[in-house]
Kinemage of the C-alpha trace (Angstrom):
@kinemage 1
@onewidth
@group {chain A} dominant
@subgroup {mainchain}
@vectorlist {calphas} color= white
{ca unk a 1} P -9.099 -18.825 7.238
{ca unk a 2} L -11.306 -21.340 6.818
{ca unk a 3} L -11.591 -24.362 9.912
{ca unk a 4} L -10.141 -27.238 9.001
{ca unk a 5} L -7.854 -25.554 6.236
{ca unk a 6} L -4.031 -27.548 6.054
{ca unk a 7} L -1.179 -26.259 7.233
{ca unk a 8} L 0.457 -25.570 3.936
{ca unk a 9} L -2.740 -24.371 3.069
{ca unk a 10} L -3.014 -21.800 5.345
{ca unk a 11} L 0.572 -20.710 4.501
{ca unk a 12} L -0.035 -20.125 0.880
{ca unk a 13} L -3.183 -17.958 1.820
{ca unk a 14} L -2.531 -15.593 4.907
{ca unk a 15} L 0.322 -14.187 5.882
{ca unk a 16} L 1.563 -13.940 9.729
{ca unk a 17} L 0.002 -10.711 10.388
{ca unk a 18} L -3.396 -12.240 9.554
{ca unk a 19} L -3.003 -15.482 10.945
{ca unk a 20} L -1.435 -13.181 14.406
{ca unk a 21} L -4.983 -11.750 13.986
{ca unk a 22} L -6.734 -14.884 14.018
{ca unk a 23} L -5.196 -16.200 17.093
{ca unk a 24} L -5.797 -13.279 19.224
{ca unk a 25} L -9.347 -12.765 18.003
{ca unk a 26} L -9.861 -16.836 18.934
{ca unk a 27} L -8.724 -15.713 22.743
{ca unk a 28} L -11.686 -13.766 22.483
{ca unk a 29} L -14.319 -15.786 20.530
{ca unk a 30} L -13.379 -19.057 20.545
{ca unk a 31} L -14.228 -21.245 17.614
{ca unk a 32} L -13.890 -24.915 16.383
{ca unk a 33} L -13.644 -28.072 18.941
{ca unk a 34} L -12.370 -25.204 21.326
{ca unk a 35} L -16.300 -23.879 21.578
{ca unk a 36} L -17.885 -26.991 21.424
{ca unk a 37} L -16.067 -27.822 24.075
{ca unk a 38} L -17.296 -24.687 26.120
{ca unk a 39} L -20.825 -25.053 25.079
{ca unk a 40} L -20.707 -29.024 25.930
{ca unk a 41} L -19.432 -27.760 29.867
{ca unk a 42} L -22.054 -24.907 29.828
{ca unk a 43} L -24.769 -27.731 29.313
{ca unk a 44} L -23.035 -29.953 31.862
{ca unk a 45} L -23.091 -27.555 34.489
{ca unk a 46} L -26.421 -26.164 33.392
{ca unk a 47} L -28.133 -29.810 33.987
{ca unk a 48} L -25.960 -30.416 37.044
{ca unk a 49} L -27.139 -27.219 39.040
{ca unk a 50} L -30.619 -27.744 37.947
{ca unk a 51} L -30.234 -31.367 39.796
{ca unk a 52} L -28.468 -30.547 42.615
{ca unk a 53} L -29.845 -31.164 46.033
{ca unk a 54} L -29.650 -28.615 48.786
{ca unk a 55} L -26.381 -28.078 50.546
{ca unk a 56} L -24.677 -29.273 46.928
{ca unk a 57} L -22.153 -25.626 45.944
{ca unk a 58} L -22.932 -25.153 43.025
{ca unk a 59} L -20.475 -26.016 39.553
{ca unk a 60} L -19.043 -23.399 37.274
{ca unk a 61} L -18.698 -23.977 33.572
{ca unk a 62} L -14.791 -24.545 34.070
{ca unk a 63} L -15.574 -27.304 36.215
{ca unk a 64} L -16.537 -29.209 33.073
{ca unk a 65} L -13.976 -28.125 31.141
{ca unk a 66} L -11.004 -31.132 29.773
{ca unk a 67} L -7.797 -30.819 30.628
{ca unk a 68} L -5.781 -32.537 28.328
{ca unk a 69} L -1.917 -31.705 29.701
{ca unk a 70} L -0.435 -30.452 32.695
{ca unk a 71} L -0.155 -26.427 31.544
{ca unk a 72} L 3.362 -25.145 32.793
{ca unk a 73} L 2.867 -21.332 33.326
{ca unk a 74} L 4.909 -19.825 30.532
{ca unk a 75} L 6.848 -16.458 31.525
{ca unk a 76} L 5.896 -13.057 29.162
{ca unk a 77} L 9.460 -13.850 27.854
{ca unk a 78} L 9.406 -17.755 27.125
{ca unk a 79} L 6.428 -16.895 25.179
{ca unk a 80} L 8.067 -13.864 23.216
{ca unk a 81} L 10.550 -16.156 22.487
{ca unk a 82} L 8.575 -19.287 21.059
{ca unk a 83} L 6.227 -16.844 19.070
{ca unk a 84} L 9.762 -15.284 17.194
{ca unk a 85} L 11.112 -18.551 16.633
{ca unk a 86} L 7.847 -19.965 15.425
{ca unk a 87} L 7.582 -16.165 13.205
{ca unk a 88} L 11.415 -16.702 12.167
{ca unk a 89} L 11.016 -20.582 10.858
{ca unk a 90} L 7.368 -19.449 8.981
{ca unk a 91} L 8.709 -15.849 7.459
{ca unk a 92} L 12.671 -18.280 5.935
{ca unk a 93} L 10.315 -20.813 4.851
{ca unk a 94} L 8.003 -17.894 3.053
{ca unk a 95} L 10.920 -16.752 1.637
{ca unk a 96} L 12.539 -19.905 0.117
{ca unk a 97} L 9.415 -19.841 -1.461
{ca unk a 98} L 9.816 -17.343 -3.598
């Protein structure tokens, strides 16, 4: 799948197992604005403990990492749950394709 690809792109060219492939393997090697975003706070943190005086702790990569929402901490089960119903919606609408 190719960055940047549309949604109903991507739906006329993978199916779910592949595309459940490609969101576990981007939990492991992140890719996109996701890893510029990690190589951006790698610098930051990089220049920052390079400048820092003594007695300054030093910062961690995830220090410079955005936040852009308030992440509720999902239960193993609300997760299940979204990932079927997302599944369900994408596997009718496959269908109805057809």
């Amino acid at each position: 799948m190719a960055l940047g690809m549309s949604v109903r792109r991507a739906q006329e060219e993978i199916d779910v197992d592949e595309f459940r492939n490609w969101l576990a393997y981007e939990r492991i090697e992140p890719f996109g604005p996701r890893r510029q975003e990690l190589m951006l706070a790698q610098l930051c943190s990089l220049t920052f403990n390079i400048n820092r005086g003594k007695g300054v702790p030093a910062s961690k990569v995830e220090d410079w990492m955005p936040e852009f929402r308030a992440v509720r901490k999902q239960s193993q089960q609300e997760i299940k749950h979204r990932l079927d119903l997302f599944f369900s919606v994408y596997e009718q609408h496959q269908e109805a394709r057809k």
